[in-house]
N, C-alpha and C positions, 0 to 999 in steps of 0.2 A: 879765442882771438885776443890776442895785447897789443892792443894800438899803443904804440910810445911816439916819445918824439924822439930820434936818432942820436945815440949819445956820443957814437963818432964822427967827426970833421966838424969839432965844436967852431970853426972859424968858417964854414962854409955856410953861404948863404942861401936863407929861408925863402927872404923875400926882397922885393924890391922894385919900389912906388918912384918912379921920376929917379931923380940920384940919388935916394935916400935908401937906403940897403939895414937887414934884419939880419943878423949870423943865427945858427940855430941855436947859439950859447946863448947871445940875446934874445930870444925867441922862449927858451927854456925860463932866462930871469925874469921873464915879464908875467908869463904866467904864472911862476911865482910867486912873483908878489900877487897875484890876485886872489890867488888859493889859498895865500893867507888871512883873507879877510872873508871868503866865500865858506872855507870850513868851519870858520866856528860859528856862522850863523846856522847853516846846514845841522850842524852836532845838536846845538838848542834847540830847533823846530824838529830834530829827529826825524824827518822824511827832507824827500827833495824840493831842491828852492826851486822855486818859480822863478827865471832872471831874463829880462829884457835890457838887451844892448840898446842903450838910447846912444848910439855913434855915428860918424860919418865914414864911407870907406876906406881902410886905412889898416896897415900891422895891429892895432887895438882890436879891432874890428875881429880879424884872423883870432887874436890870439884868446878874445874872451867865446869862442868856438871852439876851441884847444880843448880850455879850461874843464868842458863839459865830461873830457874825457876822464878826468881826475878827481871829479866831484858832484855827487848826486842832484841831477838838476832837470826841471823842464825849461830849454833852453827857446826863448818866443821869439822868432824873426822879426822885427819890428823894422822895417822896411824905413829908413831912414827917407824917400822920397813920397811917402804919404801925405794925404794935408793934414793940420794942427785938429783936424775932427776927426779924424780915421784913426791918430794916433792917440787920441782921448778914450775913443769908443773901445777901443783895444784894452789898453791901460784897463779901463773900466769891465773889460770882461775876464781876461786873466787876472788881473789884480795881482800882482807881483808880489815876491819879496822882498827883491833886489833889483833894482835899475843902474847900470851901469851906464855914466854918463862921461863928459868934459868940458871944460870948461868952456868952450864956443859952442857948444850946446846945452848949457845949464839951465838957461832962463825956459827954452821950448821944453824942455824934461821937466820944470816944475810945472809948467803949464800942462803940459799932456797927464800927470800923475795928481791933478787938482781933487781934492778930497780923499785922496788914497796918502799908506803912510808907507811907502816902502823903504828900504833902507837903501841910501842912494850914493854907490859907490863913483869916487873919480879918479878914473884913470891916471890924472894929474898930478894927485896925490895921493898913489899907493908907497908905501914903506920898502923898503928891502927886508927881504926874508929868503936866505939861504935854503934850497931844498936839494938834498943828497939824491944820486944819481940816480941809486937803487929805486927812489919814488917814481922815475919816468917810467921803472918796468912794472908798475903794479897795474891787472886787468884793469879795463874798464869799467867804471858803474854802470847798471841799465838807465843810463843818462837819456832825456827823449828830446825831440827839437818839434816843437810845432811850425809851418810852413806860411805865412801869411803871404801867398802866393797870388797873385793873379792873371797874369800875361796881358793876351787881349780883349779879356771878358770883365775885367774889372769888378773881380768875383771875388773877394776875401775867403780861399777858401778852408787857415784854419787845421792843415794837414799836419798827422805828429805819424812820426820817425823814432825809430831809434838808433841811437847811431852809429850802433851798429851794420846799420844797414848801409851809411856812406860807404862805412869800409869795406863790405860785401861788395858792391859796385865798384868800389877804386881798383879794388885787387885783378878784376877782368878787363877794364879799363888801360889799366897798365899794361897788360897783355897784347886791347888790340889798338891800342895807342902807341905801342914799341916805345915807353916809356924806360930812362934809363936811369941811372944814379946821375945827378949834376944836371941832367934838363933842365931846360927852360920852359916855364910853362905859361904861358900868356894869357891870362882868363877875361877875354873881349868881353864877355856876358856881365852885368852888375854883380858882385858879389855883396850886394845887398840884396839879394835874392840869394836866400839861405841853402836852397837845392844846391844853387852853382858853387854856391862857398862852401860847402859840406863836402860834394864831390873833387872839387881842386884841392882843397886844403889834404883830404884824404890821401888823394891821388899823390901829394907831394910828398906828404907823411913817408906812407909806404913808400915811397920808391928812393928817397932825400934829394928829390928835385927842388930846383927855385922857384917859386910862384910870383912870377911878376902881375903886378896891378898895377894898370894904365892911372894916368893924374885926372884923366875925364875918358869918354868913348867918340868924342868926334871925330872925326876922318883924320884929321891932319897927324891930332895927339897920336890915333891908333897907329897911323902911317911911321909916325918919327920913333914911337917908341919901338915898332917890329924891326926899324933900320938901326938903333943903335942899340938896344938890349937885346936884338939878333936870340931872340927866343926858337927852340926847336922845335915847339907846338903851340900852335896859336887855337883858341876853342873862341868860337865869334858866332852870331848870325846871321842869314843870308843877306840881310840889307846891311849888315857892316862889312860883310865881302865884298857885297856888291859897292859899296862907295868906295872903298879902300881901293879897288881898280884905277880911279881917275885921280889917286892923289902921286904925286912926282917922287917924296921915297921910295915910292914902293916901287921903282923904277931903277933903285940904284943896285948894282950889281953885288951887294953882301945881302941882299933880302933873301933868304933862302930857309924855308919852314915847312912842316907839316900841317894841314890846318883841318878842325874838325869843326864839321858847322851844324847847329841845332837850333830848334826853336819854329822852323817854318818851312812845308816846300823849297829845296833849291833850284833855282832854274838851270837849267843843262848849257844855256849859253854861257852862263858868267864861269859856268864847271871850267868849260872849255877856256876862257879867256884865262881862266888858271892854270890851267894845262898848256895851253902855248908861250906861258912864262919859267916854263918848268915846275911850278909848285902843285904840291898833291895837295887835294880836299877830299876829303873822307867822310859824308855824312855819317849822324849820328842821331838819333831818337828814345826821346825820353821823356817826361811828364812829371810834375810835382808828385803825382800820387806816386811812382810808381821807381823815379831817378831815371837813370840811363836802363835803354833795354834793348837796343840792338846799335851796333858801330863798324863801320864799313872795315873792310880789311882790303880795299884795292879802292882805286878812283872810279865815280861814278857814281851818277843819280839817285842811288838805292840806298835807303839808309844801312845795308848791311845786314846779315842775318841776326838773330839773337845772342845777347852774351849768354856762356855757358851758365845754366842752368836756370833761365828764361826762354818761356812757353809763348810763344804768336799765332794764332788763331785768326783766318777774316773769317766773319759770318755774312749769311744773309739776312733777308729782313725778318724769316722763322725762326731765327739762332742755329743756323744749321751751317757746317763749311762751307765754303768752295773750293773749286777747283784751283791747281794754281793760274796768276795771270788775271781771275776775275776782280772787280774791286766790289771792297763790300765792308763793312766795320770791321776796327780791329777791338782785341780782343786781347789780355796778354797777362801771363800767369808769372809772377817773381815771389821769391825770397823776400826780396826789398820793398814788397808793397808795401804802403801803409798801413799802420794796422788803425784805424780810426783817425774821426777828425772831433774839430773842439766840442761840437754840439752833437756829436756822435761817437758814439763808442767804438761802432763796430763799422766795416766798411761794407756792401752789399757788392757781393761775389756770383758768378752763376757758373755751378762745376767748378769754384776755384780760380775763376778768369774775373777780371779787372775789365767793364767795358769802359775805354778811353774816351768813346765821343769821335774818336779820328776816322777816318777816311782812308783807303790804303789794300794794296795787293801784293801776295809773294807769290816770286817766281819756284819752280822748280828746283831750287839751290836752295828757301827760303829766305831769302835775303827778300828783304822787306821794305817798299816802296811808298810814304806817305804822301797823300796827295792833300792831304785838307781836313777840317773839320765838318762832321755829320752835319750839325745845324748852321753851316753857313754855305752848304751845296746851296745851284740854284738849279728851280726845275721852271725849265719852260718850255712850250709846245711837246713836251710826253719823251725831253732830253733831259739827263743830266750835267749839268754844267759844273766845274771847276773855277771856282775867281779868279785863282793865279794861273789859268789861261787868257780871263782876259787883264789882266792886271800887267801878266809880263809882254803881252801883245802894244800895250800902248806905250811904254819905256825900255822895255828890254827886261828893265831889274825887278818891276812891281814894287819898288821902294817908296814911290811918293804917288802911287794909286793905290785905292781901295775898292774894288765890285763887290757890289752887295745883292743879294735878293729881296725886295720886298713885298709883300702881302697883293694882289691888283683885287681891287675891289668888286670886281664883275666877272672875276674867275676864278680858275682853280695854277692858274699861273702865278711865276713870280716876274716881276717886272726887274730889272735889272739897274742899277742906281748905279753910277761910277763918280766914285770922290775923287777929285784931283788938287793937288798943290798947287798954288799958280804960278807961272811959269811965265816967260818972256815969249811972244810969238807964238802960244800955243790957246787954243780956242778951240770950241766944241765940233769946228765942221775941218781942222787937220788932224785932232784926234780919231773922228769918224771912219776918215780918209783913212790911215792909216790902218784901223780894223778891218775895214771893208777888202784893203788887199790881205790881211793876211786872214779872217777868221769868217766860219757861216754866217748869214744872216741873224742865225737864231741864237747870236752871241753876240748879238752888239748891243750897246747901252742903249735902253730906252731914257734915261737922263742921264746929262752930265752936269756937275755942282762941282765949282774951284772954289777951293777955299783957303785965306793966305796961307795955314799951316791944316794940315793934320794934326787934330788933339792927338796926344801922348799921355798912356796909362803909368804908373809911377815903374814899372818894371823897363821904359820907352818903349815901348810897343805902340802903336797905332790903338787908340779906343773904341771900338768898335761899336760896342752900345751908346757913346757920345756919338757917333755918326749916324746913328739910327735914329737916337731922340733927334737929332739937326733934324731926320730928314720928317719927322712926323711932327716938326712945331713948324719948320721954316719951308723944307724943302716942295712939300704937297702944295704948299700957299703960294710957291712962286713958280710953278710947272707953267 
């Protein structure tokens, strides 16, 4: 494999943040200049640098992810939305060689690297340094990226790649993404989440697509920028589908995309409300540990079979198959796995398979349906319950509810907790109301708790463990 960066349509662009546009000629100089100052510390330490990007989303951002491919390095996701302790702790466990910073982030980067001495590059002030053409086609190093990942479990967990492996996954991606020269590629997800920037960046690499990054992910932004940068694939979450419905661009008659949606359950209503606007959605499923590993190739519910040469497995509770249709863990064997995390070496396999923790059944075609996560099922009365059953039952979207199961002290039941955003005219007995016509009995909240917001984990996910501790400091004391 020679991942380069594309040495023809030097005036075509890379990227492109708000009206501020990347050619890949400018793309190629900026890496540049960094690999000038990346290699010769690399030469003197003789192994690969350790290098955390201390940045905020942005072309810098993209390009010191490039860089990795040019020069032997463990590249540390350092998650620019952590707090000032998260990114202390970090610092203080990798211990860097290189922090690459800028100057609106200089003061927090001396703070997070306090008593560490790395060598602290800025972006601001790198040099020009000419690099001839031939350098874009030389292989890759065994470059690795560690994954400081956590979604909604607010789990540092630490995950290393090689990156090889993006490009593994982009090259199938492309395929069932119908990705082409000159797309547009929308990347709705944070690309401060290194999985998603690893993948898009790749995805563009290979194919010399544009990679547009939104200026923020609010509804409005996400809405005005799919109406005027009229990207050809949009890659988003189901709660940014789902709001992106009631915003008025997306209304206007040039909106017209592919869209690939990952991260959560999607509800088959908002599928639909996509569908009677003409746009296709195509889920998609993947995990930090493991990248992308199955992607729809027609509309509907299913995240799609496996890309080629990714293995899906549901087990039961003995580790043994099922049938198709039944639901039962998944299980899933790639190329692209992980090979180890920070405080581990090795990753623990059974037959070669990856258990996810997920939720999920395939059909007869394999095409592969997630429903949820193992430990946030709820079991009551001798049922399995699904959250975003009752989550999309009270809004439609499940965007601004959370059900949860919690422990009942006098059984072997889970009691069912529902977090809610508060909302104008809405209160616990029109919520009810509303369950009771559409869902069993043995699905309705035993408490409901409004909260002005739902806490958000630094990836914006909903925090799930911060609604658990609410409900075990606050929420028992006020039943």
């Amino acid at each position: 494999m020679e991942p380069m960066i594309p040495l023809a349509h030097r005036e075509a662009v890379a990227m492109q943040m708000g009206d501020a546009v990347m050619t890949y000629g400018a793309c190629r100089h900026r890496i540049g200049q960094l690999l000038a100052t990346l290699h010769p510390l690399a030469k003197a330490l003789n192994r690969p640098l350790v290098v955390v990007p201390f940045l905020p989303e942005g072309f810098d951002l993209v390009c010191t992810w490039v860089s990795g491919l040019f020069c032997p390095m463990v590249y540390v996701a350092l998650n620019s939305r952590y707090s000032a302790r998260e990114h202390r702790d970090i610092m203080q466990t990798v211990r860097p060689d290189v922090v690459i910073t800028c100057h609106a982030l200089w003061d927090d980067c001396q703070r997070a690297c306090r008593g560490l001495d790395p060598h602290v590059v800025g972006m601001d002030t790198l040099e020009d340094c000419p690099v001839d053409d031939a350098f874009w086609q030389q292989p890759q190093h065994e470059s690795e990226v560690i994954l400081f990942s956590s979604g909604s479990t607010d789990v540092q967990k630490g995950v290393r790649h090689r990156f090889a492996d993006f490009f593994w996954v982009a090259e199938r991606l492309i395929t069932r993404w119908q990705i082409r020269p000159h797309d547009r590629l929308l990347m709705g997800m944070p690309i401060v989440s290194a999985a998603t920037l690893g993948c898009g960046v790749a995805v563009a690499l290979r194919s010399e697509a544009c990679l547009i990054i939104p200026n923020n992910r609010t509804p409005p932004t996400m809405a005005a920028t799919i109406r005027y940068a009229r990207p050809t694939v949009v890659v988003a979450t189901p709660t940014t589908f789902t709001h992106l419905l009631t915003e008025p661009d997306m209304g206007h008659e040039s909106v017209h995309f592919r869209g690939s949606v990952a991260g959560a359950p999607f509800n088959p209503r908002v599928l639909q409300a996509y569908q009677d606007r003409h746009i296709e959605i195509w889920p998609h499923y993947g995990m930090t540990e493991c990248l992308a590993l199955t992607a729809a190739t027609q509309v509907g519910a299913a995240s799609g079979p496996p890309l080629d040469g990714v293995s899906i497995t549901i087990v039961d509770a003995n580790h043994q198959p099922v049938a198709p249709g039944t639901m039962g863990d998944i299980w899933v064997k790639s190329p692209a796995c992980c090979h180890g995390f920070l405080h581990r070496p090795s990753v623990p396999l059974v037959d070669g398979y990856f258990q996810t923790g997920d939720v999920g059944w395939c059909d007869e075609s394999g095409a592969l349906t997630v429903t949820g996560r193992r430990q946030e099922t709820i079991y009551k009365g001798g049922n399995l319950i699904l959250p975003s059953e009752i989550e999309w039952a009270v809004d439609g979207s499940g965007s601004s509810v959370v059900a949860m199961g919690v422990k009942n002290e006098w059984s072997y039941d889970d009691e069912i907790v529902l977090f809610m955003a508060s909302q104008p005219h809405t209160t616990a007995d029109t919520v009810m109301a509303r369950l009771k016509d559409t869902l069993p009995s043995f699905k309705w909240p035993d408490h409901i708790v409004f909260l002005d917001t739902l806490p958000k984990g630094p990836q914006d996910k909903v925090s799930k463990p911060h609604l658990r501790a609410y409900w075990e400091s606050k929420g028992r004391s006020n039943r």
